[in-house]
C-alpha positions in Angstrom: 24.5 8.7 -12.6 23.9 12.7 -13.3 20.8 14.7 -14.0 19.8 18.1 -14.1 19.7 19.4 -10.0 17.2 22.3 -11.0 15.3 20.3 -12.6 14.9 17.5 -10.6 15.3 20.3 -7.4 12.2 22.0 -8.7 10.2 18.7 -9.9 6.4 19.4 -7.7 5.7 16.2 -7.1 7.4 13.1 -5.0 10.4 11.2 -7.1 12.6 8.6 -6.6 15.6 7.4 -8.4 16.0 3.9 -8.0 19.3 1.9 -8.7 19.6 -1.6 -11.2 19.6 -3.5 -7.5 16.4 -1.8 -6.2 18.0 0.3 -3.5 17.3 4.3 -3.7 19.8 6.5 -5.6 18.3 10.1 -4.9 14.6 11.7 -3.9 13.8 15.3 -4.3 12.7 17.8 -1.7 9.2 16.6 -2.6 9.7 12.8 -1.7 11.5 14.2 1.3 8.8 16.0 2.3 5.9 13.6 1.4 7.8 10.5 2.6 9.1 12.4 5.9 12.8 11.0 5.5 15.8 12.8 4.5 17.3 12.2 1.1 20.8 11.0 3.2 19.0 8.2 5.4 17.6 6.4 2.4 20.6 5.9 0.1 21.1 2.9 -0.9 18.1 1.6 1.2 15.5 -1.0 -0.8 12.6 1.1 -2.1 10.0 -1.3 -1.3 11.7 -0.9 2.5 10.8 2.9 2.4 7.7 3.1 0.2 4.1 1.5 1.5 1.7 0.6 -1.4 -1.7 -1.5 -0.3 -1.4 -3.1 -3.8 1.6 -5.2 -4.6 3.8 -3.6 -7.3 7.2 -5.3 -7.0 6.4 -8.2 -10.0 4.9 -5.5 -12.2 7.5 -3.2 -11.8 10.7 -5.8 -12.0 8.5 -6.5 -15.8 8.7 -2.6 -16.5 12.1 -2.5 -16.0 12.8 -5.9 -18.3 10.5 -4.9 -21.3 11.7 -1.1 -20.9 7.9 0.4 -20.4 6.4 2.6 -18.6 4.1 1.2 -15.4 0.8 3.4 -14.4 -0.9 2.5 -11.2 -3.9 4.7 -10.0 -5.8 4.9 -6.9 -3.2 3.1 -4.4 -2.7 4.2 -0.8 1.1 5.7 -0.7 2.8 5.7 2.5 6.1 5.3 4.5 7.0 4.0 8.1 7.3 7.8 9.0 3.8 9.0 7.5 0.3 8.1 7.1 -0.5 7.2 3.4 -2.3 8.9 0.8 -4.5 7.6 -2.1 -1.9 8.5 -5.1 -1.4 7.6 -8.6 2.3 5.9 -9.7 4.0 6.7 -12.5 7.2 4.3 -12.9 9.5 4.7 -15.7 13.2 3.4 -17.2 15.6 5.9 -17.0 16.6 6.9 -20.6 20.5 6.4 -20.9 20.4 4.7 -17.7 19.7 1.3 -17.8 18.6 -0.5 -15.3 17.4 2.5 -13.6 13.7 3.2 -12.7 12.3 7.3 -11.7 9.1 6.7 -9.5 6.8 9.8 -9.5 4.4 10.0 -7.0 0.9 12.5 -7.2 -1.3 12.6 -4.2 -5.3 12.9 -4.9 -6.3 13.8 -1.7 -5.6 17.5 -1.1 -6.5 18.6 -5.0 -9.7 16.5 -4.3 -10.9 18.0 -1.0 -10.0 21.6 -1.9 -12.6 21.6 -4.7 -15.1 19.6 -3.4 -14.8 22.2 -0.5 -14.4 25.9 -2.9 -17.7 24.1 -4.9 -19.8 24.2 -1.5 -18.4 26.9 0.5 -21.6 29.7 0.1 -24.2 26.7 0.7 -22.1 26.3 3.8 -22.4 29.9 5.1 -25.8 29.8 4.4 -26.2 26.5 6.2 -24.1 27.9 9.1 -26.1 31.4 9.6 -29.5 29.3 9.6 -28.4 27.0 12.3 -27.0 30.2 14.3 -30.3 31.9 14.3 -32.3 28.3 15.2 -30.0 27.6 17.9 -30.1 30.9 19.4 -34.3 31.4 19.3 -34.3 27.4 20.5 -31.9 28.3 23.7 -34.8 31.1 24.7 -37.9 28.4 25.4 -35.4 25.8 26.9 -34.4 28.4 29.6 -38.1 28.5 30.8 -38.7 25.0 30.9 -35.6 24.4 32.4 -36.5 27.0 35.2 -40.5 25.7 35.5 -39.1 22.0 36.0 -36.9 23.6 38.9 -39.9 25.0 40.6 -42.2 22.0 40.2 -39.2 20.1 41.7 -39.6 22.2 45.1 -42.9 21.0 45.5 -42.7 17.4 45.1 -41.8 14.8 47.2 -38.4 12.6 47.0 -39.5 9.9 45.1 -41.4 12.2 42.4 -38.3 14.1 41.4 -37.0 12.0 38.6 -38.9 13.0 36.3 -38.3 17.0 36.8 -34.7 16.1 36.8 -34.9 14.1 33.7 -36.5 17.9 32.0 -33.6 19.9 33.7 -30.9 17.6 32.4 -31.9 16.9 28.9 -32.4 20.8 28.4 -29.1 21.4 29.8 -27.6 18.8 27.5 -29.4 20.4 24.6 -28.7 23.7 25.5 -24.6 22.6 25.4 -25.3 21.5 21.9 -26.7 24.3 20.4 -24.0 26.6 21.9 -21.7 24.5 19.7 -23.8 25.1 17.1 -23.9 28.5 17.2 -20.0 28.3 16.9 -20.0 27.3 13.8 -22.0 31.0 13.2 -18.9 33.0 13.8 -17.8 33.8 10.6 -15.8 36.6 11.6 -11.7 35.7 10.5 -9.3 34.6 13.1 -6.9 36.9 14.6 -3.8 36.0 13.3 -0.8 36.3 14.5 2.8 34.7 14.9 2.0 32.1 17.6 4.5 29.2 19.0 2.8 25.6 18.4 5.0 24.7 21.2 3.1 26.9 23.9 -0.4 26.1 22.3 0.3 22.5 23.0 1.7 22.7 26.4 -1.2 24.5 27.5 -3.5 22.2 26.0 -1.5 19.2 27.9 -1.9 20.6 31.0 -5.3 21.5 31.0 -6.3 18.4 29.8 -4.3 16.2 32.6 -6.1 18.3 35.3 -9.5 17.2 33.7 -10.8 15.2 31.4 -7.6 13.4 30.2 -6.7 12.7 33.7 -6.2 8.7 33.1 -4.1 9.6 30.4 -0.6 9.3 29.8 0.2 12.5 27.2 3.9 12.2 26.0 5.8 15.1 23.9 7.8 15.0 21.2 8.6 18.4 19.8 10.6 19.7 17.4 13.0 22.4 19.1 13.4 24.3 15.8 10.1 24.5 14.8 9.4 28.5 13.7 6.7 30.1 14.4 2.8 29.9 13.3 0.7 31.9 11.7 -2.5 31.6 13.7 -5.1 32.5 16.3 -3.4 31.2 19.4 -7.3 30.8 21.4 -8.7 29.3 18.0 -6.0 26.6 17.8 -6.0 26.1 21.3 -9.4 25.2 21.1 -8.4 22.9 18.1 -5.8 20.5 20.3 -8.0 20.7 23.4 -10.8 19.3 21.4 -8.2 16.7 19.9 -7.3 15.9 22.9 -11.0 15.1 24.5 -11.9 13.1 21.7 -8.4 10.9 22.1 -9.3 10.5 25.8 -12.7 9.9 25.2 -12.1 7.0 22.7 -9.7 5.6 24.7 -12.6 5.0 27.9 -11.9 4.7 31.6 -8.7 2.5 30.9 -6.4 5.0 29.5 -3.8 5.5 27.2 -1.1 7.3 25.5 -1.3 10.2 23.5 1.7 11.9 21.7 2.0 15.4 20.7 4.2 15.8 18.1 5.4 18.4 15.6 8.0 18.9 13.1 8.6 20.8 9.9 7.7 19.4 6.3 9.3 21.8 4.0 7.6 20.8 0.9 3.9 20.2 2.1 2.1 22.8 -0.2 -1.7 23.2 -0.3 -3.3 23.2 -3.8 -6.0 25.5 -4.1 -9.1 24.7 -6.9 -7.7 27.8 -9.1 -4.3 26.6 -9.3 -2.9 28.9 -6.4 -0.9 27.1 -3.8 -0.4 27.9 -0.4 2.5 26.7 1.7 1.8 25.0 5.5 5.4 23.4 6.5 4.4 23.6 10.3 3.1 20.2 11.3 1.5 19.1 14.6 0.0 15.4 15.4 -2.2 14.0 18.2 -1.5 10.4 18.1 -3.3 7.8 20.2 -3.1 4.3 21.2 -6.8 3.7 21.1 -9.2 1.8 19.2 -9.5 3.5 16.0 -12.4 5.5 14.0 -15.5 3.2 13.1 -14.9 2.1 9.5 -18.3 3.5 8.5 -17.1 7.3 9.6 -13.9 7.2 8.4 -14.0 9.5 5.7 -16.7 11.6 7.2 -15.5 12.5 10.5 -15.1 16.1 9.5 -18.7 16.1 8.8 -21.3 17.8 11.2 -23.1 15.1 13.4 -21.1 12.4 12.1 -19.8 11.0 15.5 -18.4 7.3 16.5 -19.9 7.5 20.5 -23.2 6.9 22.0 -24.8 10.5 22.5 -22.0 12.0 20.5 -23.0 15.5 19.3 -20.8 15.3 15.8 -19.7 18.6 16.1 -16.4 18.7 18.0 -14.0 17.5 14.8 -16.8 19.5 12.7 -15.3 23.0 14.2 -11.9 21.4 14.3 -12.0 21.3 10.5 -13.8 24.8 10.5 -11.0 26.4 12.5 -8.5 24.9 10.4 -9.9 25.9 7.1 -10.2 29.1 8.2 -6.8 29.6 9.4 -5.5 28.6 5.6 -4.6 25.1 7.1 -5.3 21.8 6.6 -6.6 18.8 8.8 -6.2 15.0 8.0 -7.2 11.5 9.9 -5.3 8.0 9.6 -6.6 5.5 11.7 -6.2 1.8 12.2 -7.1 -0.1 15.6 -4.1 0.9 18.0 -3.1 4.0 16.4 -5.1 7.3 14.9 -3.5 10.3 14.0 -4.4 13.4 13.5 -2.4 15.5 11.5 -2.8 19.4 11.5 -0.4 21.5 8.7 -0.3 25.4 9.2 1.4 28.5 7.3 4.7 30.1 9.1 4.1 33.3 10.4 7.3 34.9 8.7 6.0 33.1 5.2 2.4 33.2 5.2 2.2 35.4 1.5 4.1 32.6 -0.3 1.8 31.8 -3.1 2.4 29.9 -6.5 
């Protein structure tokens, strides 16, 4: 079987050549990328053994290939053992010249749709954002003096009357904490990029969350060795896997679990801005846990301010997560079933961060 290598080289979306007998023939660095295989460990291998559709496909496409037609299939979740899936559209075909051979295109909807939906509301965001700074920070003011008042009625009153002043201290000290986080989401000044190693980001986040509040947790690495550097804010995305991290631990409850830290680099994984522009982030990272998954009811609004799945949740932790990320030209997803939700952060490389389409 020959084609054209520039062509099918340069082809921007996932393909697949399959074989008369079903097993893979070739996939371009696309598929490589958006499946997370190599193109080597897949020959010969049964598609339906490497691709993951939530919609069974093998009847309709064995009559595609017998009648010679082409076979459309939109809004299907598109996945692999090795990565999460993506809502995609199909686009099967016979081969001309080839018979018995089937290309398999593959177009994810997800990144095209969330970059627009967030260019259209970006200024109603700032605005949003510098109201809620100025609220927070005139709220914290009054909260300091009843805070301090309830302190010195408490000196006064007798053992058994102190609940209540206590009940004043610690509710404004809980509010206080969320409007500081609030008032986060008021920086708009840019990040201070530079080339950063993932590596050292994550280490330090590891430790400093076994020394507190992922103490019960068993946090295992799996890194990428040759992984180049980022370009990033190294405090910013600290911050980012810290609060990652917290939420993982905090999901999993007093029992523990397992967390993995992993990275790796996707060569093909290209943002697509809502003017056409694209913007490269082959640097991966993943926080995967063992817990019990994201309420179905949040799932595709955990990004979302005040969207939270715990009692007293504030909603804001992932909220500045996503900020951070968008910020730093990146891009944050979620998959997550009961025993396994992973979070997957993709950033530019420092040496290649003016690659542009």
């Amino acid at each position: 079987m020959t084609h054209d290598r520039n062509i099918w080289v340069s082809l921007p979306v996932p393909a697949i050549l399959i074989a008369p007998d079903d097993g893979i023939e070739d996939i371009n660095p696309a598929a490589e990328g958006f499946l997370n295989v190599s193109a080597k460990s897949v020959i010969g291998v049964p598609v339906w053994d490497i691709i993951a559709v939530n919609d069974p496909l093998e009847d309709a496409f064995d009559r595609a290939r017998a009648s010679g037609t082409p076979l459309f299939v939109n809004d299907v979740d598109v996945g692999s053992g090795q990565r999460a899936p993506l809502q995609s559209a199909l686009q099967i075909a016979p081969l001309s010249g080839a018979e018995g051979h089937m290309l398999m295109m593959i177009s994810p909807r997800e990144l095209a749709g969330r970059m627009t939906q967030n260019h259209s509301v970006k200024s109603a965001a700032k605005s949003a954002i510098g109201m809620a700074e100025m609220l927070a920070h005139e709220i914290k003011n009054p909260l300091a003096g009843i805070t301090g008042a309830a302190q010195l009625l408490s000196m006064n009153l007798p053992a058994d009357e102190l609940e209540l002043t206590d009940l004043i201290v610690a509710e404004s000290r809980r509010i206080v904490k969320l409007l500081e986080q609030v008032e986060q989401f008021g920086n708009l000044n840019p990040p201070h990029r530079q080339a950063v190693n993932l590596h050292d980001v994550l280490d330090r986040a590891r430790r400093s969350a076994l020394l507190g509040f992922g103490a019960q947790m068993k946090i295992i690495e799996d890194y990428d060795p040759s992984l180049p550097m980022a370009l990033g804010d190294k405090d910013q995305l600290l911050q980012v896997v810290l609060n990652l991290l917290k939420n993982a631990s905090e999901a999993a409850g007093e029992g523990g679990g397992t967390i993995r830290l992993r990275s790796y680099y996707e060569h093909s994984f290209r943002l697509r801005r809502a003017d056409g522009t694209g913007q490269a982030l082959p640097l991966q990272i993943e926080i995967i846990d063992d817990g019990p998954g994201l309420p179905d009811h949040i799932k595709g609004d955990v990004f979302d301010p005040f969207v939270s799945g715990r009692e007293n949740g504030t909603g804001l932790g992932l909220a500045l997560v996503s900020k951070i990320i968008s910020e730093h030209d990146g891009w944050i997803s979620v998959t997550s079933v009961p025993g396994q939700t992973v979070f997957r952060i993709s950033l530019p490389r420092a040496a290649a961060h003016k690659e542009e389409e």
